[in-house]
N, C-alpha and C positions, 0 to 999 in steps of 0.2 A: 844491708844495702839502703840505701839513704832514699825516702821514698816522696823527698820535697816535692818532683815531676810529676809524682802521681796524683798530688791530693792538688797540685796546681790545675791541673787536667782535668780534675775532678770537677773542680769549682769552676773551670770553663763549661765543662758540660752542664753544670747546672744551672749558667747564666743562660746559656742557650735555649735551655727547656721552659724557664722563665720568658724570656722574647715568647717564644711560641702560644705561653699561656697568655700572657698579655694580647697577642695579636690575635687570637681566637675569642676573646673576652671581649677585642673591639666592635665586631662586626655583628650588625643588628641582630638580636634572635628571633624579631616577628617579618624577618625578610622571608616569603613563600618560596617554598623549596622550587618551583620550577624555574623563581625568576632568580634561584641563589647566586648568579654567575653576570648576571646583569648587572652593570655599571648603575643603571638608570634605578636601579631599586635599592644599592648599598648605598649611594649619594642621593637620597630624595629632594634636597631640600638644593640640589647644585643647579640643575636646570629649569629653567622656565618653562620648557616646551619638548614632553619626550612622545616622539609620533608612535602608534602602533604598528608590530612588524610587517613587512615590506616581504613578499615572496617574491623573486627574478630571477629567471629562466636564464641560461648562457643566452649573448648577443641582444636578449631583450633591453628593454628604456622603461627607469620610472623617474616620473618627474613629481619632485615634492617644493613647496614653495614656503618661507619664513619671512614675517615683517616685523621690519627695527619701528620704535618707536620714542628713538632717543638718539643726536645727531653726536657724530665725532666720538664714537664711542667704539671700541671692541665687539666683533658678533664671536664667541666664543663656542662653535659647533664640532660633533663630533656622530663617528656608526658605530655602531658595532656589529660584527656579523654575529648571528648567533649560530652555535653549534660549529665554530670556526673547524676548519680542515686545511691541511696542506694545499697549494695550489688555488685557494680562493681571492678572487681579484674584482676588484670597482673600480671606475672611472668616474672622476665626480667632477663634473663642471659647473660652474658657480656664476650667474649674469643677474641683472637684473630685469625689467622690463624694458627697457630701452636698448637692451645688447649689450649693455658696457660688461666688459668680463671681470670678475672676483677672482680668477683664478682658476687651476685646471691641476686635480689631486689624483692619485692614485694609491688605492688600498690596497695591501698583500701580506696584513697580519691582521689580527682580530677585532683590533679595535683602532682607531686613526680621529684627532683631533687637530683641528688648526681653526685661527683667530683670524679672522678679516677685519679690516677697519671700515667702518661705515660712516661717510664723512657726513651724510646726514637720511633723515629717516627713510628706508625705501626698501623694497619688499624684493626679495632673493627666490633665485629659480636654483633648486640643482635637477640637475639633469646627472644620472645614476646608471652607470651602465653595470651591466655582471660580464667581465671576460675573462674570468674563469672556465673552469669547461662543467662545473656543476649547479645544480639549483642552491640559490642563497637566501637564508632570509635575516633580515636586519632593519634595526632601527635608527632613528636617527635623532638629534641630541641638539638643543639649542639653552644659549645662556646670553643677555644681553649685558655686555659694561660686567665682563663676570670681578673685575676687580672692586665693586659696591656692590656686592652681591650679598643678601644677609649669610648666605652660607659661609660664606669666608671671615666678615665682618663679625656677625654674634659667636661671642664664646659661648653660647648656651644652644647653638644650633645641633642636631642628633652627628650633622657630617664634622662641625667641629669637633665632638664628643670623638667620636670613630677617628680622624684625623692623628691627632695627640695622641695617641695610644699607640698606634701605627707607627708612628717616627719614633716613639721610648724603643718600640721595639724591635723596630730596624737596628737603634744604638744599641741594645743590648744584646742583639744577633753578633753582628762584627765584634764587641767587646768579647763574649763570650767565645769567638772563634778564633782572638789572638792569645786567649790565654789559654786556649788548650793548645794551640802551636808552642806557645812558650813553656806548656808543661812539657810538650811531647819534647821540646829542644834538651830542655834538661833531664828527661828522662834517658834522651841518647846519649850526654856529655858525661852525667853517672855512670852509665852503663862502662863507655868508652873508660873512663878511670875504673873502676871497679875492675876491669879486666888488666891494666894498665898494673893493678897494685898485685892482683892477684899472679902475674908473671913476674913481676920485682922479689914476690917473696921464696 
């Protein structure tokens, strides 16, 4: 039996295991195990401004306040809940001191990021509700103008370092998963002849 499918399959499986090494190999070793899961601790070098967490009750209000200090630029914000669970929700409203509204977001997965433009420098209210039905606790994530930001700009930054590594091994993920489809095709196309010659004879 011609075993081309198998060793094709093979060497899918083995690019995949590669990805994995590679993606495991990215991620910081001196990140503290409680904060393993935190955005704000794998990306050190991405925010300017990460608050300490936030505990809110269902139907409670917290209000946290951020100032730009650079006009016409992107305010790049983001929460996370920690310890996410089914069914946890945020309401997040965004004004400034004068009332003008930024916008009005709602969270119902773990982590939620969105860009405002700041047409010049002026200091941001969110107002934070939980309406969920359980206690949440979470943080919340600030990055000014994040497109000159050094973490994206230096190649020598720890998140560029982590970055690059991460996309090799996302590509070698999918790569590694069409060629074991394409061993398994031809293990079935063998098969199928194999049975094919063995009724002919």
């Amino acid at each position: 039996m011609n075993k081309r499918g198998s060793i094709i399959a093979f060497v899918g499986f083995g690019i995949v295991f590669v990805s994995l090494i590679v993606a495991i190999s990215a991620v910081p070793s001196d990140v503290p195990q409680s904060d393993a899961l935190l955005i704000s601790s794998l990306f050190k070098e991405m925010f300017d401004d990460v608050s300490e967490s936030f505990q809110i009750m269902p139907g409670n209000l917290v209000y946290t306040s951020y100032s730009t200090y650079i006009s016409n630029v992107p305010l790049l914000w983001g929460i996370q809940i920690i310890d996410y669970q089914n069914g946890d929700e945020l309401s997040i409203t965004v004004s400034n001191l004068f009332g003008d509204s930024y916008g009005y977001y709602v969270q119902s997965d773990s982590v939620l990021f969105e860009r405002i433009f700041v047409p010049q420098s002026d200091t941001l209210n969110f107002e934070i509700e939980n309406i969920g039905s359980r206690e949440i606790d979470f943080i919340i994530m600030f990055t000014e103008d994040p497109e000159n930001s050094d973490a994206f700009s230096n190649t020598d930054s720890p998140m560029f370092d982590m970055v690059v590594p991460l996309m090799v091994s996302g590509f070698l993920l999918i790569l590694g998963i069409i060629i074991i489809l394409i061993g398994i095709i031809i293990i079935i196309i063998d098969l199928k002849n194999n049975f094919k010659n063995k009724r002919n004879y």
